[in-house]
C-alpha positions as CSV (number, residue, x, y, z in Angstrom):
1,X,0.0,0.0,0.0
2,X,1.1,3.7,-0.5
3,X,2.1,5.5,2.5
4,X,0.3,8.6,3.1
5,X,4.2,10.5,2.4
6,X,3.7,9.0,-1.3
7,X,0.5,10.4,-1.8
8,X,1.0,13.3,-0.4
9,X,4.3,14.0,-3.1
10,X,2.5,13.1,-5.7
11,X,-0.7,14.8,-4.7
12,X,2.4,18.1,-4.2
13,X,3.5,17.4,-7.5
14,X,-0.2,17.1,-9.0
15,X,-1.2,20.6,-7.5
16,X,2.1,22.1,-9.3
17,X,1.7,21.2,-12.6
18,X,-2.1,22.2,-12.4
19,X,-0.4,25.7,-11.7
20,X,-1.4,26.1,-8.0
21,X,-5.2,26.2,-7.9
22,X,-7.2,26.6,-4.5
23,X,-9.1,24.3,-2.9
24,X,-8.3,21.1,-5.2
25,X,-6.2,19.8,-2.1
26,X,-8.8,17.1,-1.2
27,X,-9.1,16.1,-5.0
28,X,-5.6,15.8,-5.6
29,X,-5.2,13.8,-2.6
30,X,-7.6,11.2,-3.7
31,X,-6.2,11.3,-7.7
32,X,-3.3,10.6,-6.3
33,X,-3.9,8.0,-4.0
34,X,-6.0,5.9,-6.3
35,X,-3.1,6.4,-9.2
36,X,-0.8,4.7,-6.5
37,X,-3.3,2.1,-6.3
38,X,-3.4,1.1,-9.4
39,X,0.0,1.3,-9.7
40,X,0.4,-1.5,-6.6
41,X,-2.7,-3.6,-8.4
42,X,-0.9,-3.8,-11.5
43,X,0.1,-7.6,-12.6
44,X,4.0,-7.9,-12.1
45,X,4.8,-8.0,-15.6
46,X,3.0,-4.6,-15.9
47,X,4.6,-3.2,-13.1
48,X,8.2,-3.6,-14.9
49,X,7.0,-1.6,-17.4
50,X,5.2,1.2,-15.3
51,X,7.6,4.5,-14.8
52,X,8.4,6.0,-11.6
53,X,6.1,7.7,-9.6
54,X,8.5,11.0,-9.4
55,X,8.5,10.5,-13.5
56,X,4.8,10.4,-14.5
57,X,3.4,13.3,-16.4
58,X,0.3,14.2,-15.8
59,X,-2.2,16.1,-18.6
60,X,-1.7,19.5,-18.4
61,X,-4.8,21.4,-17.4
62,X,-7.2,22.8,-19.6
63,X,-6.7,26.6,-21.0
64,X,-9.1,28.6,-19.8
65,X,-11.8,30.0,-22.0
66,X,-11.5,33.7,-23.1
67,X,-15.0,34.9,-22.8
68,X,-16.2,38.2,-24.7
69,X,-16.9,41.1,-22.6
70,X,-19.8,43.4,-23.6
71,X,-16.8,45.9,-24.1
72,X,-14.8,43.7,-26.7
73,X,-18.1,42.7,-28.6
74,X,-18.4,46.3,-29.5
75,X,-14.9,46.5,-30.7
76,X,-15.6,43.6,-32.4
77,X,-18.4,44.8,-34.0
């Protein structure tokens, strides 16, 4: 099993490459935690091919949306 210092790294390194946001601490504790677990349920073979922890990438996070302001739609326009 994962010890709670694993998760928490990798829930650390989670919350940094998601650039910081508030209040996801909970959820990147738990995405982390069940990424460990799957790692540890893996079948042997798969778990010689499976990279470090430390080296996983993980998605980058979406771009935000630019929305229009009622000032740019009448530049726009």
């Amino acid at each position: 099993m994962a010890t709670e210092e694993q998760i928490r790294e990798l829930a650390y390194s989670i919350w940094e490459q998601e650039g910081r946001p508030e209040g996801k601490n909970v959820e990147h504790y738990y995405r982390s935690r069940q990424i460990l677990e799957e790692q540890e349920a893996a079948p042997p073979a798969a778990k010689a091919q499976l990279p470090p922890v430390s080296s996983l990438q993980l998605p980058s996070p979406p771009k935000p949306v630019e929305r229009l302001t009622s000032k740019r739609r009448s530049k726009k326009a």
